[in-house]
N, C-alpha and C positions, 0 to 999 in steps of 0.2 A: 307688377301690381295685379295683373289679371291672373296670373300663375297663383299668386298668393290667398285671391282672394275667391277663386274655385277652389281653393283647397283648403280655405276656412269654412265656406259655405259646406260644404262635403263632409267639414268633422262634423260642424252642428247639422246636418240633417241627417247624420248618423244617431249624434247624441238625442235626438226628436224622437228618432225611433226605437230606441231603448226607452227612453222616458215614456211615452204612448204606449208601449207594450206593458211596463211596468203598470200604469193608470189604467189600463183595461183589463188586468188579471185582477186588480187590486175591489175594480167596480163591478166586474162578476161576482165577486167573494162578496162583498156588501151586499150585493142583490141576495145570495143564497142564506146569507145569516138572517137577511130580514124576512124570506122566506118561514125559514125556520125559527125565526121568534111569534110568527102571526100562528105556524102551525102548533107550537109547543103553547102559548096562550090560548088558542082553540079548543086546545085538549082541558080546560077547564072550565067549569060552569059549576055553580051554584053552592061552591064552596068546596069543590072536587075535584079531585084530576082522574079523569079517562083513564086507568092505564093501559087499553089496547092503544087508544088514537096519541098517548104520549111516546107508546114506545113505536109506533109507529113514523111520527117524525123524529124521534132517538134514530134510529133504522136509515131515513134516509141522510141527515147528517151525517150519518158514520159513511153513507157511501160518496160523499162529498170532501168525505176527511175530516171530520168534526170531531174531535174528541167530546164532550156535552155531559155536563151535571145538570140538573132541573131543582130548582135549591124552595122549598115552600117560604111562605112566610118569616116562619122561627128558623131560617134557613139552615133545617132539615134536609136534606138530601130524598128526594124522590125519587128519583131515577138517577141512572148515569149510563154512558155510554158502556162500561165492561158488563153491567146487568138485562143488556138488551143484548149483548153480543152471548151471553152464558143461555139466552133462552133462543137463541137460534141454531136451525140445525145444523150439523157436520158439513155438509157440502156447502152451507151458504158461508160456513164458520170459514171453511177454506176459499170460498172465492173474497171475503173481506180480508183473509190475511193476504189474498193475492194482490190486492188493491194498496193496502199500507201496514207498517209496522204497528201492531195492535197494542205495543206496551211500549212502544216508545215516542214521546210526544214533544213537541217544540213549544219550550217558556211553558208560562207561566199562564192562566183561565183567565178571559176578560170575562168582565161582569156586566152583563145585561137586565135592566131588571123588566121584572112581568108585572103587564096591568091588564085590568079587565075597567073597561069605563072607569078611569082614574083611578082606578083602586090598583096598589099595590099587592099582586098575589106570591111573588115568590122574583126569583132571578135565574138565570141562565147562564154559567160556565162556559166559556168555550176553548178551547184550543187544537191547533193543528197536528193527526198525527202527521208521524213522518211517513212522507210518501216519496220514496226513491224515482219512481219511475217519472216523476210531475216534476222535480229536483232537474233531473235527467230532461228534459224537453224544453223547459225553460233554456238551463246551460246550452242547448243543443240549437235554440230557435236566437239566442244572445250571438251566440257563436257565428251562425250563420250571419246574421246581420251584422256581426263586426268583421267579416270573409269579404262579404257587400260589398259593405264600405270603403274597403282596403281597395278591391279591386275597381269601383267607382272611381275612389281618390285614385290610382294610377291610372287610369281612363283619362281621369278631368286632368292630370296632369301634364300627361305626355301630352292632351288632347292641346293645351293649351300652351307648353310649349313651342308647339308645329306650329300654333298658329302667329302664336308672338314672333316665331323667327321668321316664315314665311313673311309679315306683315312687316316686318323691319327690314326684309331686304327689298320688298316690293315697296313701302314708303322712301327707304333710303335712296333707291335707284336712281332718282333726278339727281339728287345731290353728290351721287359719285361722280356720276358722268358731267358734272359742272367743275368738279373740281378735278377732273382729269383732262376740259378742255381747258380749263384754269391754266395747269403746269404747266401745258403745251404750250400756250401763248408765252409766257412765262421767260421759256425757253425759244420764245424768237418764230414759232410755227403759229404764222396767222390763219395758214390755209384752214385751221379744224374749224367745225361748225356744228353746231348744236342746238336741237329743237327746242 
């Protein structure tokens, strides 16, 4: 039962730690879109979009991995991510394809809409490009904690093993030696004697 139950407890606080990992990629990404929907609503005032301070936060989603439409009212298209990447220069063009795949993207755009003081001004696109190397860290950070785990559980188990047997020869030890002065008597040898 103790054997079993260190190595129940073992799988679930393995399973705890992929789930918390999971909930904490999941709650930085939340944080960074809401970042970038305060910035992309900023970038409007009085019946206009900025487009330096839009393509500006276009610019840092795309360094976060944000694929990003900016959709007006008549949900028109104002911006988008490929028309912020066409007006940046060659080195920078190269260090964002260093970052992720610039035309290939995961699913389908959620839709965020823009307000300014309850006013409806337009929506927000988003979706993930593909970024290999962030793919790659994950699988590699999963990985390890499933190695952890593995070698945890064979710790906790052998650990508990040792101890189950140790503690069954050491509980059982009266009870041998009673039943081996047992037989002796048994057998007519009154002399044995036993603590």
């Amino acid at each position: 039962i103790v054997i079993f139950a260190a190595l129940l407890l073992n799988l679930i606080f393995g399973w705890l730690i992929i789930w918390a990992f999971d909930k904490y990629v999941n709650g930085v990404k939340e944080d960074q879109l809401y970042w970038i929907l305060a910035s992309v609503e900023g970038a409007y005032s009085d019946g206009k979009w900025n487009k330096q301070v839009i393509t500006e936060s276009i610019h840092w989603a795309m360094m976060l991995g944000l694929d990003i439409k900016v959709l007006n009212v008549e949900e028109r298209e104002v911006i988008s991510s490929h028309a912020v990447m066409d007006s940046l220069s060659d080195t920078m063009k190269r260090r964002m394809e260093g970052l992720f795949h610039i035309h290939k993207t995961e699913g389908r755009y959620a839709t965020y809409p823009l307000y300014i003081k309850d006013k409806k001004i337009g929506a927000l696109l988003v979706r993930p490009f593909e970024k290999d190397v962030l793919k790659e860290k994950d699988s590699i950070f999963k990985k390890r904690a499933k190695n952890f785990i593995l070698v945890s559980l064979l710790i906790a188990g052998s650990g508990s093993l040792v101890i189950a047997l140790f503690f069954s020869q050491y509980l059982s030890k009266p009870i041998t030696n009673l039943k081996s002065v047992a037989e002796s008597v048994a057998k007519g040898d009154f002399n044995v004697k036993i603590t």
